[in-house]
MIDREN-312112 format. One record per residue: x, y negated, z of N, C-alpha, C, O in turn. Coordinates in pm, whole numbers, plus 50000, padded with zeros to 5 digits. Example, Ala and Ser with C-alpha at 12.3 -4.5 7.8 and 13.67 -1.06 7.14 Angstrom:
<pts>
513195056950780512305045050780513205033050780514245033250846 512855022550708513675010650714512904999750787513414988650804 
</pts>
This chain:
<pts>
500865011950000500005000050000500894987750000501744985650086 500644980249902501384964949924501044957250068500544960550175 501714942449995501604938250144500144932950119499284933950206 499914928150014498544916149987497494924850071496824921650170 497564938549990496414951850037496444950950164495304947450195 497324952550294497474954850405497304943150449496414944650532 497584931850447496974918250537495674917450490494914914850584 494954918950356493554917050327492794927550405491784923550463 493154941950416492404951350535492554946150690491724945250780 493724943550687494094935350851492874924050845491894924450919 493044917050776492124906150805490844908550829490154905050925 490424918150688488924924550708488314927950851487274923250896 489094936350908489104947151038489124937951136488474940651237 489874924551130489894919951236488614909651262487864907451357 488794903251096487324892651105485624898251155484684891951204 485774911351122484184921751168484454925551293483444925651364 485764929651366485674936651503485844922851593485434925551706 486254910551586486354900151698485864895351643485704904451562 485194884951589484374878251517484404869051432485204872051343 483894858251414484104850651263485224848251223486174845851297 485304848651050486094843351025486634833851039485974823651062 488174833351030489184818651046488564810850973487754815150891 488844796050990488974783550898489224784950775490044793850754 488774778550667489064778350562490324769350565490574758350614 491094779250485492834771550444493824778650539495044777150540 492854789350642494344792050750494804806150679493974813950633 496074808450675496784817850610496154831350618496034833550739 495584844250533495424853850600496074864050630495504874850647 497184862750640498324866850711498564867250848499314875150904 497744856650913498304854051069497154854351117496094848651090 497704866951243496494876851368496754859951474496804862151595 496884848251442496934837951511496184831551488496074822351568 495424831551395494184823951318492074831351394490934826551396 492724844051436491704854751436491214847651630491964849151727 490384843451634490054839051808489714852051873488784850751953 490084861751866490404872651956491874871851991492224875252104 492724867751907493804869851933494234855252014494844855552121 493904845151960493884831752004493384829952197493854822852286 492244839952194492154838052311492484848752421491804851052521 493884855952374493854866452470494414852052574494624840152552 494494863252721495204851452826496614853952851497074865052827 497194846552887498504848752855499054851752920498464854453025 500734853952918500854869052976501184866953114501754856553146 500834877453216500614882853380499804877453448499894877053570 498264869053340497184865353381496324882153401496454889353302 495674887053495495084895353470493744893453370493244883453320 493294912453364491844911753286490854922953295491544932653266 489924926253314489814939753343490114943353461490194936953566 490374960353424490914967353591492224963453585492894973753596 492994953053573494044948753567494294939853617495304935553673 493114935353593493274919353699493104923553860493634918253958 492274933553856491794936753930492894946054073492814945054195 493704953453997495164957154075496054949854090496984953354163 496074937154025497084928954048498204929553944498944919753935 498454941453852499164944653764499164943553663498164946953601 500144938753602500314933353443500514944553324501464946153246 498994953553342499494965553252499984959353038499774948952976 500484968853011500244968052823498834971052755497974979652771 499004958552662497704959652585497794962552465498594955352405 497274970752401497334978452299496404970052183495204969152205 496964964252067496474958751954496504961751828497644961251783 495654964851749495554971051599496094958551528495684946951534 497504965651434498174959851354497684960951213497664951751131 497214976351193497084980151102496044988151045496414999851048 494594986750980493844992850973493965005050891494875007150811 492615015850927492985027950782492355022650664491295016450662 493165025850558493335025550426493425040950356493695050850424 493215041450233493495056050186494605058650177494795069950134 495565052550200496995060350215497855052650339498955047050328 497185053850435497975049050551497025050950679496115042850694 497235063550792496605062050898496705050450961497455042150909 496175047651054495925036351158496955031751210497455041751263 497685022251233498765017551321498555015251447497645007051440 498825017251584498775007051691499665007151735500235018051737 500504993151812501864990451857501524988052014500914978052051 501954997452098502084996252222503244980952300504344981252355 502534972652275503284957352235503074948352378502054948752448 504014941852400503514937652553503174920352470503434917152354 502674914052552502094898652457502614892652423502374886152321 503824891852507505214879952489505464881352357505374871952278 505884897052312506264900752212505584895252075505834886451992 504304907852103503264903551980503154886151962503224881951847 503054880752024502824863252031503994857851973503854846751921 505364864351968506494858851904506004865551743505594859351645 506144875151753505974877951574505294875251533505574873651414 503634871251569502674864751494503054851051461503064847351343 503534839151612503814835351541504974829551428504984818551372 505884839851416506754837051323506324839651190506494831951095 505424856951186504714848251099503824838751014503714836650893 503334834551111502214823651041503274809351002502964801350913 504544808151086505204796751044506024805950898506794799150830 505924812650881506464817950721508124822750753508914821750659 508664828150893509534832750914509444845450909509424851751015 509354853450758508974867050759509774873450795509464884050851 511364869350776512514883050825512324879350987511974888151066 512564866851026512714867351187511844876851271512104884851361 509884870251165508784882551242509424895851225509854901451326 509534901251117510404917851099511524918951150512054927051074 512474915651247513404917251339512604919351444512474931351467 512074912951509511064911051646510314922451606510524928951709 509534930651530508724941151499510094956151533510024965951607 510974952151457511904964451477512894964151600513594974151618 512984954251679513214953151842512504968251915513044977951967 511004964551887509894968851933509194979751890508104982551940 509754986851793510024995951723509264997651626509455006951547 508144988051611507084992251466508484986651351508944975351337 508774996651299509484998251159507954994851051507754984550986 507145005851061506215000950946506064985850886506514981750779 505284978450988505214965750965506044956850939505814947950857 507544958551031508944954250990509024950550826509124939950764 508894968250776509384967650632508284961550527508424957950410 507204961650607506214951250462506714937450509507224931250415 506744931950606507544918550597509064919450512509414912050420 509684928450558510964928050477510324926450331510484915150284 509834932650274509484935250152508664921150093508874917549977 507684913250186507174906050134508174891050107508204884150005 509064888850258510604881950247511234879550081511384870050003 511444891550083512824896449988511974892449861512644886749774 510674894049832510084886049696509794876849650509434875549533 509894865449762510244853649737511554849549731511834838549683 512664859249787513644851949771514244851849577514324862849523 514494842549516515214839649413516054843749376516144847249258 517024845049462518514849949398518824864949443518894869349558 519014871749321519614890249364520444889349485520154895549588 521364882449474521874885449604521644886349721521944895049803 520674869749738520414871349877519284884049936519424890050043 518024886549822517194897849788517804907949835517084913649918 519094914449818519384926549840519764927450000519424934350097 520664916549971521074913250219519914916450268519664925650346 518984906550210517434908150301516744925950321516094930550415 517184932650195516944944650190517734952950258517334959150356 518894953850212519954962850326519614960950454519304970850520 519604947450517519474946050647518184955950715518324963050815 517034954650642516004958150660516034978650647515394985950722 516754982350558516984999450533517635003050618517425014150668 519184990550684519284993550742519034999550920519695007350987 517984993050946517224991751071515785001751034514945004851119 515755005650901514225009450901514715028150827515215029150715 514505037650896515095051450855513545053450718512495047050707 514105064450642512775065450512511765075350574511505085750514 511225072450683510355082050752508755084550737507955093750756 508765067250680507375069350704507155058450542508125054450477 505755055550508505665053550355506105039650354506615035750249 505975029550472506495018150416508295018050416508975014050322 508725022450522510525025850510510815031550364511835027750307 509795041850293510485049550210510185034550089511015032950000 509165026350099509135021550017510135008050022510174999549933 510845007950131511124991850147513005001750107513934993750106 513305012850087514225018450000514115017949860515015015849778 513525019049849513095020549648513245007149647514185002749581 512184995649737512714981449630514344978649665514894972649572 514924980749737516164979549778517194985149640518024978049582 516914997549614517625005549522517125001149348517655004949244 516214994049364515784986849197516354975949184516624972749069 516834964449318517804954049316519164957249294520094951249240 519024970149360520844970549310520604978349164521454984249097 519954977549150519974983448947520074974048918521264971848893 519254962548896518984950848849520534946148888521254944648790 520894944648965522264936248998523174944648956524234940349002 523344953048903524964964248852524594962748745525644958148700 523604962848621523484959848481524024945848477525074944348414 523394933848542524474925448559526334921048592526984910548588 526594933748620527814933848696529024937548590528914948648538 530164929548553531024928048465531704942848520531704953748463 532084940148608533314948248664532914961548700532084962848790 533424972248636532904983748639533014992748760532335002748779 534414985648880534494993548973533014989549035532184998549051 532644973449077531564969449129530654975349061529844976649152 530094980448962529364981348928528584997848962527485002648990 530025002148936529725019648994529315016449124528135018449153 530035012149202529845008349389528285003849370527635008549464 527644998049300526154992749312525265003149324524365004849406 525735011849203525005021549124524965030949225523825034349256 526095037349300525565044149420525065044849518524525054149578 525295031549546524395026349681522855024449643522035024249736 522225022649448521145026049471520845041849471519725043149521 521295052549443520535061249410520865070449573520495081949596 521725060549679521395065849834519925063449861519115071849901 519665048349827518635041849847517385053449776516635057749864 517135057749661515975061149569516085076449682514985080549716 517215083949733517205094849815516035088749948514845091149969 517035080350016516125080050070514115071950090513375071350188 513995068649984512955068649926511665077149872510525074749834 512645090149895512295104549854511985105949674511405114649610 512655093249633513045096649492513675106449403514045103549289 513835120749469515665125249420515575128749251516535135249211 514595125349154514715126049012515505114648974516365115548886 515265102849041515925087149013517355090349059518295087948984 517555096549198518725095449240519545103149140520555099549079 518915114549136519485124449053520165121848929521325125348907 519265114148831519835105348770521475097548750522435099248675 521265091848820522245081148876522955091748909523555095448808 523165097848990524045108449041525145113048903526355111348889 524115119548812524445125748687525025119048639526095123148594 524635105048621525535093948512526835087148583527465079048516 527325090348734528585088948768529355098148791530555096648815 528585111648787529995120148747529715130548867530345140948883 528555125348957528725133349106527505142549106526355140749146 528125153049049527405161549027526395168849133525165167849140 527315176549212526915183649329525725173849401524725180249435 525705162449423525085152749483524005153349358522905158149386 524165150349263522785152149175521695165749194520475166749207 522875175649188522285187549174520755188049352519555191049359 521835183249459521215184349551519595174949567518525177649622 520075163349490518895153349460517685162149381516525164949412 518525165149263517585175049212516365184949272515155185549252 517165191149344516565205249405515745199949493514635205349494 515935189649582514875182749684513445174349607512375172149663 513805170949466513105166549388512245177649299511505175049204 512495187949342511795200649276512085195349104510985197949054 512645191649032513495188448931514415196948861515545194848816 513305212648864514105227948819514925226648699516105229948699 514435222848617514615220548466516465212648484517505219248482 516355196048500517655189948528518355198148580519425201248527 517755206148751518725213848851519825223748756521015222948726 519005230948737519985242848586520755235048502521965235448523 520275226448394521225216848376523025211348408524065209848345 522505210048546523585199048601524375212548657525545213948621 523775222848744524385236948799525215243848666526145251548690 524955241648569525675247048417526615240448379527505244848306 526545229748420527855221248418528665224948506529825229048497 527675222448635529575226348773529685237648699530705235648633 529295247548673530025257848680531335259548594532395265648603 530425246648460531545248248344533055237548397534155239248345 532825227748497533235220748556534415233048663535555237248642 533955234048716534525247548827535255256848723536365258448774 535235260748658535875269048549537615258848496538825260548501 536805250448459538115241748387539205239548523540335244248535 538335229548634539285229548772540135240448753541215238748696 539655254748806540145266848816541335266248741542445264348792 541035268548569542105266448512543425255348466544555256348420 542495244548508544065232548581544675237848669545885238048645 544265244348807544875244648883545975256648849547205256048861 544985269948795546185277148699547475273448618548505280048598 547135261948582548385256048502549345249148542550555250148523 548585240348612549685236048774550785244048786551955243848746 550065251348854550715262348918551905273348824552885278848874 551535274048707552375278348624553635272648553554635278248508 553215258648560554095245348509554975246548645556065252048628 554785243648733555485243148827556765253848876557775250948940 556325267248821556915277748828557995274748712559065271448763 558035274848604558285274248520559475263748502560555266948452 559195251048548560245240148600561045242748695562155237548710 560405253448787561365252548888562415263848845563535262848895 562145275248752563195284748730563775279248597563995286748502 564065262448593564695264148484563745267748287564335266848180 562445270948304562105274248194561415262348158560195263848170 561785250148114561295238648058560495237247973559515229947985 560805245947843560165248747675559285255847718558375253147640 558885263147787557675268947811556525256347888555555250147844 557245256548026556195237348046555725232847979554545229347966 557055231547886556195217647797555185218247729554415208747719 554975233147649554655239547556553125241047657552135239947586 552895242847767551795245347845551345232547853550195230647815 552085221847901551345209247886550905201347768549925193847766 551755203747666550905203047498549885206647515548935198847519 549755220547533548525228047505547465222747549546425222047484 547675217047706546655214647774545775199247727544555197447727 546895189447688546505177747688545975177347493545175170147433 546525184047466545555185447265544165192547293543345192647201 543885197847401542495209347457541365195947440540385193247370 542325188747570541485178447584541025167447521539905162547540 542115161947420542075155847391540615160947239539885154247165 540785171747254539575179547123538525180547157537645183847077 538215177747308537305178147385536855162747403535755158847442 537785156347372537025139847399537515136347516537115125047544 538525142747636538445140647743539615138647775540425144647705 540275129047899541615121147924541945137147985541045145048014 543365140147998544155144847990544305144848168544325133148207 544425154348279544375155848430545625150448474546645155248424 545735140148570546625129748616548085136648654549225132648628 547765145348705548885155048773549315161648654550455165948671 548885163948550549755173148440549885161748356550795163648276 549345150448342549485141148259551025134748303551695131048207 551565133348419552295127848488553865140848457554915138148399 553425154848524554895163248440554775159248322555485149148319 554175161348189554685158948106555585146148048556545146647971 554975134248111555935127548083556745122848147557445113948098 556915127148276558015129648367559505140548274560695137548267 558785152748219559555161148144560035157748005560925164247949 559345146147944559775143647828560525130747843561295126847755 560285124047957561935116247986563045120348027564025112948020 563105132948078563965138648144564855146648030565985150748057 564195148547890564665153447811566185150247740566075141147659 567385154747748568575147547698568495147447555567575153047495 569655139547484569165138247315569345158247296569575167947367 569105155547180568805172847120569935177847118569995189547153 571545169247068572535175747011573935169447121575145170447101 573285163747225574525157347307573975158447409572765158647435 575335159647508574935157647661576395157347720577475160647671 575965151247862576865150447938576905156148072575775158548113 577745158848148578015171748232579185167848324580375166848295 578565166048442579485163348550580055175548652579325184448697 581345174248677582125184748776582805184548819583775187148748 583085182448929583915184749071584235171849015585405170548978 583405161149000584405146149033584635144448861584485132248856 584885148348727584935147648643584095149948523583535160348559 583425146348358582565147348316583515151448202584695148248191 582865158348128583145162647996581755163647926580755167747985 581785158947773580725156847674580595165447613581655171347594 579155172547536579345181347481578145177047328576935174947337 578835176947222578165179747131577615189947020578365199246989 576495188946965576145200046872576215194046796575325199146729 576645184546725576225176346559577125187846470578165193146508 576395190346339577705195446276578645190746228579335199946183 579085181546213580255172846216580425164946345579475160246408 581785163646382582295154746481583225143046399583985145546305 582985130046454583525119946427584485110846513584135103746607 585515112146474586715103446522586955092546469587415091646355 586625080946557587235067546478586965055346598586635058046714 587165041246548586965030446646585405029546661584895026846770 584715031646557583135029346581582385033246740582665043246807 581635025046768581455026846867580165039546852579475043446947 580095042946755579195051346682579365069746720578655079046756 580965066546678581715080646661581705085846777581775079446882 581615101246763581105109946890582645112746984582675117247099 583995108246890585105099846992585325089146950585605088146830 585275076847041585895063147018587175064447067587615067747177 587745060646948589465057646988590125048546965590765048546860 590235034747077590695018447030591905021046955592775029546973 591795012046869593335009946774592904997746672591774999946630 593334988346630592704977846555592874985446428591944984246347 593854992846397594304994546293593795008346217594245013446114 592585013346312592065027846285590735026346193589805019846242 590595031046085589165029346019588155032346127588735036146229 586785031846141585625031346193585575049746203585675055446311 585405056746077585235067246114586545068445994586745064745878 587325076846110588735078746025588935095046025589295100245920 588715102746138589005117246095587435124846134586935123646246 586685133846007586085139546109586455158146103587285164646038 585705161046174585805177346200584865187346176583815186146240 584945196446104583535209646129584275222446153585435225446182 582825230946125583575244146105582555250645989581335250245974 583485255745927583295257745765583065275645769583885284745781 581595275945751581035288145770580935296545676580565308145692 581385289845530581235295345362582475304845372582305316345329 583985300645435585115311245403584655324045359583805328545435 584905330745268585045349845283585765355745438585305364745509 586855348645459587465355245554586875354045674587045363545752 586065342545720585345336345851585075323045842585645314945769 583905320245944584445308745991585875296746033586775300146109 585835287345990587155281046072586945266346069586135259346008 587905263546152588145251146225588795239146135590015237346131 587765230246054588385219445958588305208645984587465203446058 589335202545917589455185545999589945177245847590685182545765 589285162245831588835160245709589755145645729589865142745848 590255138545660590625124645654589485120945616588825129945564 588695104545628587675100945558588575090445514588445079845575 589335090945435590125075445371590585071145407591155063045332 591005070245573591785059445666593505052845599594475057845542 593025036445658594015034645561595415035545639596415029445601 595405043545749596675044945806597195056445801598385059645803 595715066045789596885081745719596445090345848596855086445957 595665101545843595985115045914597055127645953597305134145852 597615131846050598455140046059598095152946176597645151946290 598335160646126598055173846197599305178846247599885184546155 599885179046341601495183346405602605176646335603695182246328 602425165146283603355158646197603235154446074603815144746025 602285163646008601895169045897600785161845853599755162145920 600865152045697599355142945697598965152045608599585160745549 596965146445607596685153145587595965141745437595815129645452 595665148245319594985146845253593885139745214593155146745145 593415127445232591965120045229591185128345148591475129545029 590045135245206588805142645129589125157745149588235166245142 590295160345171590945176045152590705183445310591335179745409 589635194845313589965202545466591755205545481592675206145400 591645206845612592655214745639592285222345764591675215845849 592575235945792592215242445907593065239546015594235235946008 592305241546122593375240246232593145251846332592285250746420 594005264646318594025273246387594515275246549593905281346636 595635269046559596295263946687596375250446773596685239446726 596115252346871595865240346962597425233146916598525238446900 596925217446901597565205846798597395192646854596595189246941 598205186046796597955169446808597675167746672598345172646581 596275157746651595995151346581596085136646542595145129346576 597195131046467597715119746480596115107546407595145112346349 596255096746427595085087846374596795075846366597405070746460 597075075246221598215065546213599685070646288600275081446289 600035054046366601075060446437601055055146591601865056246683 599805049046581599565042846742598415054346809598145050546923 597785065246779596995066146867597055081046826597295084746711 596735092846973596355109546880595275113746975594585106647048 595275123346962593645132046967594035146446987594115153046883 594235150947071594735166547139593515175147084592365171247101 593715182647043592845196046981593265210747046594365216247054 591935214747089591875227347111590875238247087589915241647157 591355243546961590135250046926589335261947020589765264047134 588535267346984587665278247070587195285346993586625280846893 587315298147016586215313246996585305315347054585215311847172 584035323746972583065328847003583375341747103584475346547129 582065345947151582715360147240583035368147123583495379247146 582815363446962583135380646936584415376846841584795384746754 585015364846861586735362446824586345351546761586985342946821 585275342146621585265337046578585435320346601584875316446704 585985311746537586545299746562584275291946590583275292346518 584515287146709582945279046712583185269046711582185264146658 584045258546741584125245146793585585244046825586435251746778 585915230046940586885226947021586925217147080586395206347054 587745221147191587785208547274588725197747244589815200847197 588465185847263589185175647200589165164547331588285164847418 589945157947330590875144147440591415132647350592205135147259 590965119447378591775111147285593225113447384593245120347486 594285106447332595785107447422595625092947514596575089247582 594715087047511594605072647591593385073047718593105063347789 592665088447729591635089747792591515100247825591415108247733 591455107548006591305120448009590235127648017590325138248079 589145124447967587875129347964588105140947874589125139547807 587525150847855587505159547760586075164147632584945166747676 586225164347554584845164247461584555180247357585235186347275 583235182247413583445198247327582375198647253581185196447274 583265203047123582515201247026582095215146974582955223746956 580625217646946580225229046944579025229446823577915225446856 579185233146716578175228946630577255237646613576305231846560 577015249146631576245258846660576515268146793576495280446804 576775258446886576815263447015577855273447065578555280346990 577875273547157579175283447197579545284047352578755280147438 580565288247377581325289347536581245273447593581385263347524 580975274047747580815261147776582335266647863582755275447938 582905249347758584495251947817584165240447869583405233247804 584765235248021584605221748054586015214348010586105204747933 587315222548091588815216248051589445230647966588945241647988 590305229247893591425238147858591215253747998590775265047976 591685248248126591905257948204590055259748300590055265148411 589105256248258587815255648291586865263248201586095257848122 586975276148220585625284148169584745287848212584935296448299 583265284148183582245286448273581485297048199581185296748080 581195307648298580785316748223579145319948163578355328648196 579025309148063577885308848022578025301747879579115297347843 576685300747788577125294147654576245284347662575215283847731 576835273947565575655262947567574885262547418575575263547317 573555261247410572815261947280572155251947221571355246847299 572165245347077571115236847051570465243446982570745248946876 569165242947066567815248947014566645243247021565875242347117 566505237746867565005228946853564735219546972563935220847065 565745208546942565725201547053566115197247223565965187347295 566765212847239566475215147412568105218347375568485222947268 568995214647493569515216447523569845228747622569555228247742 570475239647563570105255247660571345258347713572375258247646 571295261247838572505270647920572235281647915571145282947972 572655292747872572195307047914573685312947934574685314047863 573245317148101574055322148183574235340748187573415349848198 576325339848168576015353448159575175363448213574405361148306 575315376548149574405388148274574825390148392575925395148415 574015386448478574655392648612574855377448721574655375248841 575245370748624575595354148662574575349348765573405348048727 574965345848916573905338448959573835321249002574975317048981 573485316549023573215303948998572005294749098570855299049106 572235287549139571115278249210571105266349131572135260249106 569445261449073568905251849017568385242249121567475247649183 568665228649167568165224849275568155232049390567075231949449 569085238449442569095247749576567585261849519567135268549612 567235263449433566595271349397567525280249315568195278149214 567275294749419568205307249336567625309049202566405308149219 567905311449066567565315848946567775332048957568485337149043 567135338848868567235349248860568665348948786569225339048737 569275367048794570285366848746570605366248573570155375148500 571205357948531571675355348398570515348848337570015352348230 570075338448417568565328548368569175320348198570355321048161 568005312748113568605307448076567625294148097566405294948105 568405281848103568045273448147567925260148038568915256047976 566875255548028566315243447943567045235748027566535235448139 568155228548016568855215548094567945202348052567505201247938 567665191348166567175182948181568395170248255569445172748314 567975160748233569265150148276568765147848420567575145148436 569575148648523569445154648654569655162348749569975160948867 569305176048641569435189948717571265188848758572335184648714 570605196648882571995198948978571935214748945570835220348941 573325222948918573145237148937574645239048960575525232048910 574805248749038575775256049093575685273949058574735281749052 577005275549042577165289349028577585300149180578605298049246 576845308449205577385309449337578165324749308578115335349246 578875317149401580735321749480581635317249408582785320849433 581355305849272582195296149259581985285949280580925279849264 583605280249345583115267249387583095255449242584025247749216 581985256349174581575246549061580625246249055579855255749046 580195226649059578795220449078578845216048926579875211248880 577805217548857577025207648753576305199548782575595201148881 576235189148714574735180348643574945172448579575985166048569 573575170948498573335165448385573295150848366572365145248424 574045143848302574085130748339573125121148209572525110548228 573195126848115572675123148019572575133947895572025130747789 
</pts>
């Protein structure tokens, strides 16, 4: 029942049971107008058997007549009271009268004043204070509480379609469809529920809303919802494994998978796997170089198939000399021979001249270099060479030193023995493979990745970072770049 409905029965009930009607022009809103009420006596005057004991019993006054959808009200109200809320409201203080009502515990009447308040007020905002305040003090128990929720929960609709900002706006949107719950709305709430994502809370709106049809619905989702979780968390969990023993290319290859799923699905990609992957794809060193720290010293290792010697700051050795071409010697290994592989080293034109043990070499012409050598660049600067075998004898690479720098550089063009110095063999090979930089450690070989034991003879996707140690030798790695 509105409010108009309920003061026009109030009035009715009161103008036939105490007698004539009020004045023409006096509000019919106010039980202050009605001369029953006008002339009770005021209060700890006796009346009755009351006057008569001397005692100031409670007088019991009909607030609220029956209507077809509202039994009878009466507020066990002492006068002081009732006499303040009437007249607050006849002076048009509708929230103050509905504070003084919910003191005293009639909530009913409270919330049709709240309600009648809040529709004059103008502005959404203040409309909704007036409302909260009022839901808040008034539980959805009875039909005017449930109703003074619903208008509460249609202001905050009305005010979140207005609302730029989408966090505010979600924050609106839930606080109405608490409101439409407790309203005993749960198809509305349900709603709303559904369109922010909160399922379980819909579903429950649902089911209280006898709303079978949606209920299945939204329950077909968690489940499909609960399924996917499940299998994030599967992947988690597998990614994680997987990083931690060293198996990187597989990670990654799991987090591809996962984030192209989604992305086919229309759907952002899960924060926590969104985050390894590109945690793992910065961590990635270039494809064909890296660098490698030990016991206090670093040595470089490349896969390019050619190595380049010159001043360029380009060349995979820089070697100062004013007088050295840019790229003046480079190096491979020449896999066409009949006899084998071997170890060639090329002049590119330099105009100061290449020499191999004394010996220049040819601009454009290989020459092999079978035995560890000095490689002259002119006559100011050389380049120590030491070639290397495969495990099964064949020339793979070598290690190389400018003579002005003791770093050491190993050059490995299809991978090979990870030599760190001349007298430094680590017993494992290093690989370029499609990108990844691979350690694979002999059989038997054990090893800690991050203080994490590897299984024996792991092979390991290197990342720039990883710390690994070989154990019962004393030699630390990591990856510096």
């Amino acid at each position: 029942m509105g409010i108009d409905e309920v003061r026009k029965v109030r009035s009715t009930d009161l103008r036939t049971s105490r007698g004539p009607a009020p004045a023409p022009g006096t509000p019919a809103s106010s039980l202050l107008a009605c001369p029953a009420v006008a002339s009770l006596p005021p209060a700890g005057s006796g009346s009755g058997s009351g006057s008569d004991s001397g005692e100031d019993g409670p007088s019991e006054l009909v607030l609220a007549s029956q209507s077809p959808r509202s039994l009878p009200r009466r507020a066990s109200l002492r006068r002081p009271e009732l006499r303040a809320a009437l007249a607050l409201e006849e002076a048009g203080e509708l929230q103050e009268a509905a504070r003084v009502l919910e003191h005293t515990g009639e909530h009913a009447q409270a919330a049709l004043l709240r309600m009648e308040h809040a529709r004059t007020v103008p502005d959404v905002g203040e409309r909704i204070d007036v409302l909260r305040e009022g839901c808040a003090r008034n539980p959805g128990d009875t039909e005017e509480g449930r109703a003074l929720h619903l208008e509460l929960g249609r202001a905050l609709l009305d005010r979140a379609i207005e609302e730029p900002d989408p966090s505010r706006r979600r924050a609106l949107e839930l606080e109405a469809a608490r409101g439409f719950e407790e309203a005993d709305e749960g198809g509305q709430a349900g709603e709303l529920y559904e369109r922010l994502g909160l399922l379980d809370r819909a579903a429950r709106a649902y089911e209280r809303a006898g709303e079978i049809v949606k209920l299945e619905l939204v329950l077909e989702v968690l489940e499909r919802h609960e399924q996917a979780e499940a299998e994030v968390v599967r992947i988690e969990a597998e990614v994680d494994r997987a990083l931690e023993d060293g198996r990187r290319r597989q990670a990654h290859v799991l987090l591809l998978e996962h984030a192209a799923t989604r992305e086919r699905l229309g759907t952002s990609s899960r924060p926590g796997l969104a985050r390894r992957l590109a945690a793992l794809e910065a961590a990635r060193p270039r494809p064909s170089r890296i660098e490698l720290q030990w016991n206090g010293r670093v040595t470089t290792i490349s896969g390019h198939p050619r190595f380049l010697i010159g001043r360029a700051p380009d060349a995979h050795l820089t070697v100062p000399g004013a007088r050295l071409s840019r790229h003046h010697v480079e190096l491979s290994v020449d896999a066409t021979d009949p006899d084998g592989p071997r170890l060639m080293a090329v002049d590119l034109g330099s105009k100061v001249g290449t020499f191999w043990d004394g010996e220049p070499l040819e601009p454009g012409e290989p020459v092999p270099l079978q035995t560890a050598g000095e490689l002259g660049l002119g006559a100011s600067a050389t380049v120590d060479v030491v070639p290397l075998r495969g495990h099964e004898g064949e020339p793979c690479g070598a290690l190389l030193r400018s003579g002005q720098r003791p770093a050491w550089h190993l050059f490995l063009p299809q991978g090979g023995p990870l030599v760190l110095a001349p007298e430094v063999r680590v017993p494992a090979r290093v690989l370029f493979d499609r990108g990844w930089v691979v350690l694979d450690l002999r059989s038997g070989v054990l090893a800690d990745l991050h203080r994490h034991r590897l299984p024996a003879g792991a092979v390991v996707e290197l990342l720039v970072g990883d710390r690994l140690s070989l154990v019962g030798v004393p030699l630390a790695l990591e990856v510096l770049s």
